[in-house]
N, C-alpha and C positions, 0 to 999 in steps of 0.2 A: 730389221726383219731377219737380219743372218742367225738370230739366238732362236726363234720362231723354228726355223729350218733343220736349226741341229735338235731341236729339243722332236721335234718330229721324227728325225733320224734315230734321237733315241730313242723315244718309244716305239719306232718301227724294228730295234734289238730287243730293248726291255718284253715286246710283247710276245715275242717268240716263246714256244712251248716249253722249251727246254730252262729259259731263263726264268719264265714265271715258275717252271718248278721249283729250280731253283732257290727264287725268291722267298719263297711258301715255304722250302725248308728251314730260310736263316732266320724267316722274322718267328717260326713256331718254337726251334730251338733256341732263339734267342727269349723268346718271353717266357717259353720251360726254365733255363736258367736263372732268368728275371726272378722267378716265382721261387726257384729252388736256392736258400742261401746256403751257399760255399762257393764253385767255382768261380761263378763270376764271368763275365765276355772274355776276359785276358785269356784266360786258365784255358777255355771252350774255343779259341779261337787257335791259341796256341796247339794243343790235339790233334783239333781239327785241318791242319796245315799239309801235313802226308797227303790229304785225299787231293789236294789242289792240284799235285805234279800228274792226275791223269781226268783232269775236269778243263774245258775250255779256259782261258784268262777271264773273259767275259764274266759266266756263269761264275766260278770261283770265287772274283773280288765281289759279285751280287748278292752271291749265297754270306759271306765270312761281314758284310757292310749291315746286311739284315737281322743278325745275330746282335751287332753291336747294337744299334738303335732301337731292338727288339727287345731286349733285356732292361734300357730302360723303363721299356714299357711294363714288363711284369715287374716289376719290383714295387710298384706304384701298389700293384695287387693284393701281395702277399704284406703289406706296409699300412694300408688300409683295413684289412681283414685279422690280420694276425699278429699287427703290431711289429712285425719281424721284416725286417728293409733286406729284400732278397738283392739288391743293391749299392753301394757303398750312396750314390746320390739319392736311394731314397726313403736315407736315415730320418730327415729333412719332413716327408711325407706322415711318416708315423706319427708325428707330433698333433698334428689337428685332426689327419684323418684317421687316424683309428677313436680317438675322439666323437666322432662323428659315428661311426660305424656301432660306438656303442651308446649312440643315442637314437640308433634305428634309421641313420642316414646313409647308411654305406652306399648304398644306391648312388646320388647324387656326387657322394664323393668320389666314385670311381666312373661315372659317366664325366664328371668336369676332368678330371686326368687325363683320361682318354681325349677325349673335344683339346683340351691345351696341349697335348701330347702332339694329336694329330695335326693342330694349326698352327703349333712351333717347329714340329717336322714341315711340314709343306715351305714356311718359307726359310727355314734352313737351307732348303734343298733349291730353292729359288735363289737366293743367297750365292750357291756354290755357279750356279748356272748363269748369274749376272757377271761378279766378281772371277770367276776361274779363267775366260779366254783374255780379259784385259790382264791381270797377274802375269799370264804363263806367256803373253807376248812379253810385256818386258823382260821376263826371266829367260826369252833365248837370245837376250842379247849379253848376257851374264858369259863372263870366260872363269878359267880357274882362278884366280884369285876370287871372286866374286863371292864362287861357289863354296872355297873356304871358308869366307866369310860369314855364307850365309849357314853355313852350318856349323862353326863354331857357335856364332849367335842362338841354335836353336840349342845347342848343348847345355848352352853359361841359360840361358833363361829357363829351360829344362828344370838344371837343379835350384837356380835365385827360387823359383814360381809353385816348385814342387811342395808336398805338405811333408812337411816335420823338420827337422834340421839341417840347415843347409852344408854345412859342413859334411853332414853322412850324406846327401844329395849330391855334393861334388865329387866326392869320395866313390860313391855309385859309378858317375859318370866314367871317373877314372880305371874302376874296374872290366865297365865296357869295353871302354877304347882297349885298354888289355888284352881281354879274351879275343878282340875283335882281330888283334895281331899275331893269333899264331896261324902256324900255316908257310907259305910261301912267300917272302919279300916279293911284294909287286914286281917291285924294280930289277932286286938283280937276282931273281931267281932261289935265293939260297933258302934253306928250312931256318925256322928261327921259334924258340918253347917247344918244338914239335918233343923234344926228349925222348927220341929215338922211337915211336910211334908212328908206324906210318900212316897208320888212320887218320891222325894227326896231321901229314903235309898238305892235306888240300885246307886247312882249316879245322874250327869246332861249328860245326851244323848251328843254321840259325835256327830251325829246329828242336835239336837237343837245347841248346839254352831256354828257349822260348817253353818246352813242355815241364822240361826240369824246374825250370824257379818257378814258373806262376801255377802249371798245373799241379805237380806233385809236392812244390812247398807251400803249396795252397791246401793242400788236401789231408797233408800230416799237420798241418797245423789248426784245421777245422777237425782234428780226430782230437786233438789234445782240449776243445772245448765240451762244456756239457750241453746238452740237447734239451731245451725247452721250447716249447714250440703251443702255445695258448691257438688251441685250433676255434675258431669263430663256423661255430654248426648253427645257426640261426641264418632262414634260405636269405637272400639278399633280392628282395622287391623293388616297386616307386623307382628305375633306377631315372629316368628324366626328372633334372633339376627343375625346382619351382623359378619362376620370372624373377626374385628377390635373388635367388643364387646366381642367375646368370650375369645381372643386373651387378652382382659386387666382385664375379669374377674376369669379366670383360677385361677390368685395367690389369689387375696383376698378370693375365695373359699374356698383353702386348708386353708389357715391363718384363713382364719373364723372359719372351720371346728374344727382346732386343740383349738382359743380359748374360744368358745363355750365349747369344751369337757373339756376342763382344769376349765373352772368355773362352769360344771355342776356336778362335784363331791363336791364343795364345799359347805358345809351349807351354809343354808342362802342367797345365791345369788340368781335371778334369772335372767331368761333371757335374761331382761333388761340393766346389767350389760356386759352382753358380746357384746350385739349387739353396744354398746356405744363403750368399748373397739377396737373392730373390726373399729369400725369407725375410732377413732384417729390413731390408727395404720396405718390402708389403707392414712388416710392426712397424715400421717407422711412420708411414702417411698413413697406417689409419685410424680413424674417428676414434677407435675404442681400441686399444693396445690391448686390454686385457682380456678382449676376444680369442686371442690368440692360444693358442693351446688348449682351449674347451671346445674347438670344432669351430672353430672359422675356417669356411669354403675358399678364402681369401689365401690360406697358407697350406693349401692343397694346390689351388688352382696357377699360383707362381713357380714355386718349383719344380712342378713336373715338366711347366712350357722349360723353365729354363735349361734344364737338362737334357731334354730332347731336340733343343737349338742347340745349344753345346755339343751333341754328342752328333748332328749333321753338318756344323759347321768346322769340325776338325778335321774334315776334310778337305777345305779349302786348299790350307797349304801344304798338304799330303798329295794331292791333284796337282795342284800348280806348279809349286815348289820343289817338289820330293821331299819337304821336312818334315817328317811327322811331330807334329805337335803332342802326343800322347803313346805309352805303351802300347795300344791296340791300333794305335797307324803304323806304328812301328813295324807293329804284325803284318798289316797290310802292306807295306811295303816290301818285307820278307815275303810275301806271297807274288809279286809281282816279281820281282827276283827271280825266284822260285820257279818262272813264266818263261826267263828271257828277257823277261821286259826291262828296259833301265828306266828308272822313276826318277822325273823332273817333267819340266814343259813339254820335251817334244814328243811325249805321251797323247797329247792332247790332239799335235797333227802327224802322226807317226800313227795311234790306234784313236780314232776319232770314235769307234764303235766301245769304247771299251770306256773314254769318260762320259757319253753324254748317255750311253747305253745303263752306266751305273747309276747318271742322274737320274734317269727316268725312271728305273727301278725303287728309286727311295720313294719317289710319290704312289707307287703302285705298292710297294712293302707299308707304309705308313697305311693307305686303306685298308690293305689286308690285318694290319693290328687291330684297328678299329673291331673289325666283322672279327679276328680271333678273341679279342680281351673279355668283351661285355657278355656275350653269349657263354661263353665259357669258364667264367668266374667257379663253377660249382666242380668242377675236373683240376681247375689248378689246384682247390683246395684240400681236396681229397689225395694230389700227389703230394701235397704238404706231410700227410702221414706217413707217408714212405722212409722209415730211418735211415739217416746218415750211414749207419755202418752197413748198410745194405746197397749202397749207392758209390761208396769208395770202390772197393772192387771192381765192380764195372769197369770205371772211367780207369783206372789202374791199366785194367787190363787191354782195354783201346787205346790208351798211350801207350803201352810197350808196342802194339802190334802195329799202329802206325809209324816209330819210329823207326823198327825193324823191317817194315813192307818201303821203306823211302830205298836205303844202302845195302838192306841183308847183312846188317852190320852186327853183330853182338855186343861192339867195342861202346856204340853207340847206346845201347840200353845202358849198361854201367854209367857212362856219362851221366846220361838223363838222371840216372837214381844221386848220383854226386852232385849233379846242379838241385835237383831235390832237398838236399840234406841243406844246402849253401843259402838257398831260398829261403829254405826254414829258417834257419840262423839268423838271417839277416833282418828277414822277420820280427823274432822273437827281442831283435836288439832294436828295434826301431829305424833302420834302414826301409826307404821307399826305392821298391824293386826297380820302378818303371827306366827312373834316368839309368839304369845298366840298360838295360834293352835297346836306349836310344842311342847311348856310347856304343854299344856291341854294331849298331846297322850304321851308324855315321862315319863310325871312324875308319871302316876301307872307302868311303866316298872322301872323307877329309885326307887320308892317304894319295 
């Protein structure tokens, strides 16, 4: 009965004015960028960081949680209609459902997204609300060795679990912990890389790294691609699926469901990974393999559950723990920071408003996608024409002015534009940013 109570307590926060605005802003900007390919949640969430230091902790991690799981939602959109996976996880989706879309189905394929989307979210979120106070009691019995431990372990699985080479994966990590050491020797005081900078002695802003590598080596390096963008102008009708469609998306739902939440606890993976898994699985058990890539609803309806299981189960041990399991808990963890807050277990009975208050919000963000996606398919499509090189600028320009409104630093923009340049590079060689990010917030907690 005691989970009953708190999940009451949350939604007696989650329903609050201020937080459902909140809410309403992270899941619309997250399905905006869902729909818009380049930044990406990292990039957006990164940005979006500055505004946290004069927004409630509450409202904050509500606003920056709905953006993430929001984004998988558009991606599905712009994946389905325009072939073009506004998403990394909903590369996955293009393959059947645009298939579909251009056999006069788009309807059905983007109503089953949404339905697996929404029913993968809901018990993600359930998931975190069952599984997070039995976790985070054993974790405060956790002393300093433990905690070593336990974040060594999310490091070394980080990079093992990460995509591309593990060796440039470990090598990330190692650059983290780096960055993550200048500043002032915990222990005894002294400056250490600072190289006569005083900007330099408190540290390099989780901030600057966070805006520099994902948003700005994100954005020079989507300027260095060319622009094609096959706009789907035929209105999208029929959108409820016939009895036959529901009928064959049923199992890949649940299987999605289940493997989405099995890879969202695991370092290192993202969403990506599951939605690919969900795939081969779905070809594997069905009747007609060769279904597959001419508009089987079968390989729409798996990996979207599984991505949006994935992308609310990463926050189990982000909640529990303090690990983040991914670059964008990373984030969120810098945002708690950011707060005051220290991130691990006694979060849970320390600000009892802040995790059950954030669960309750994923269920109330997740309807709100529902009621944004389907009605509004004809709005996302038409920002699809919006060019790239008219969109960089913008976001440019709200990244300097956020980094600048944090310190009133100038030293700090430079930064950002050098972690920019770093991110590209790393990029361009086949380096996966994320394990930095997770080195850069672990390693003064493993310190």
């Amino acid at each position: 009965m005691e989970i009953f109570d708190n999940l009451i307590f949350g939604f007696s926060v989650a329903l609050s004015v201020q937080n459902l605005l909140y809410c309403l802003i992270g899941v619309t900007v997250g399905t905006l960028i869902g729909v818009l390919p380049g930044i990406g949640p990292l990039g957006t969430i990164a940005i979006l960081l500055p505004i946290t230091y004069s927004v409630p902790p509450v409202a904050a991690l509500i606003m920056l949680a709905g953006i993430y799981y929001g984004a998988q939602y558009g991606g599905s959109t712009t994946a389905i209609l325009v072939n073009l996976p506004g998403e990394t996880s909903a590369v996955v989706t293009c393959i059947d459902g645009y298939q579909m879309a251009r056999q006069g189905r788009a309807g059905p394929a983007l109503a089953i997204a949404a339905i697996g989307s929404f029913f993968a979210g809901t018990v993600g979120t359930l998931l975190i609300a069952l599984f997070g106070p039995p976790l985070a009691s054993i974790a405060l019995k956790f002393g300093s060795p433990e905690y070593f431990s336990l974040m060594l372990m999310g490091l070394v699985a980080a990079a093992v679990l990460a995509q591309g080479d593990i060796v440039k994966s470990i090598a990330m990590v190692l650059f983290g912990l780096l960055l993550g050491a200048v500043g002032t020797d915990v222990n005894t005081g002294v400056q250490r890389f600072s190289f006569g900078i005083s900007e330099l002695s408190d540290g390099i802003g989780f901030i600057v790294v966070a805006v520099g590598v994902f948003a700005i080596g994100e954005i020079i390096s989507n300027l260095g691609d060319p622009e094609e963008r096959r706009i789907f102008d035929t209105k999208v009708t029929h959108l409820f699926p016939t009895k036959d469609d529901f009928k064959r998306s049923i199992g890949p739902i649940l299987r999605g469901t289940g493997i989405g939440a099995f890879f969202g606890v695991l370092p290192g993976t993202g969403p990506a990974i599951a939605s690919f898994a969900s795939y081969m699985i779905e070809k594997k058990v069905a009747d007609d393999p060769s279904r597959f890539g001419n508009g089987a609803i079968e390989g729409v309806a798996g990996p979207e559950s599984a991505n949006n299981a994935d992308a609310q189960c990463k926050f189990i041990p982000m909640l529990t723990l303090g690990l983040p399991a991914s670059g964008v808990m990373a984030l969120m963890l810098g945002a708690l920071t950011i707060q005051g807050i220290q991130p691990g277990p006694q979060v849970m009975t320390l600000r009892p408003e802040l995790f059950w208050g954030l669960i309750a919000s994923m269920w109330i963000g997740n309807l709100m996608l529902v009621v944004l996606n389907l009605p509004l398919i004809g709005l996302w499509v038409k920002l699809l024409q919006v060019p790239y090189r008219l969109l960089f600028p913008a976001i440019m320009a709200f990244s300097a002015i956020g980094i600048y409104s944090v310190n009133s630093s100038s030293v700090e923009i430079y930064l950002t534009a050098l972690f920019g340049v770093v991110g590209y590079v790393c990029m361009r060689l086949g380096f996966n940013l994320a394990p930095l990010l997770l080195g850069f917030v672990l390693g003064l907690l493993i310190e």
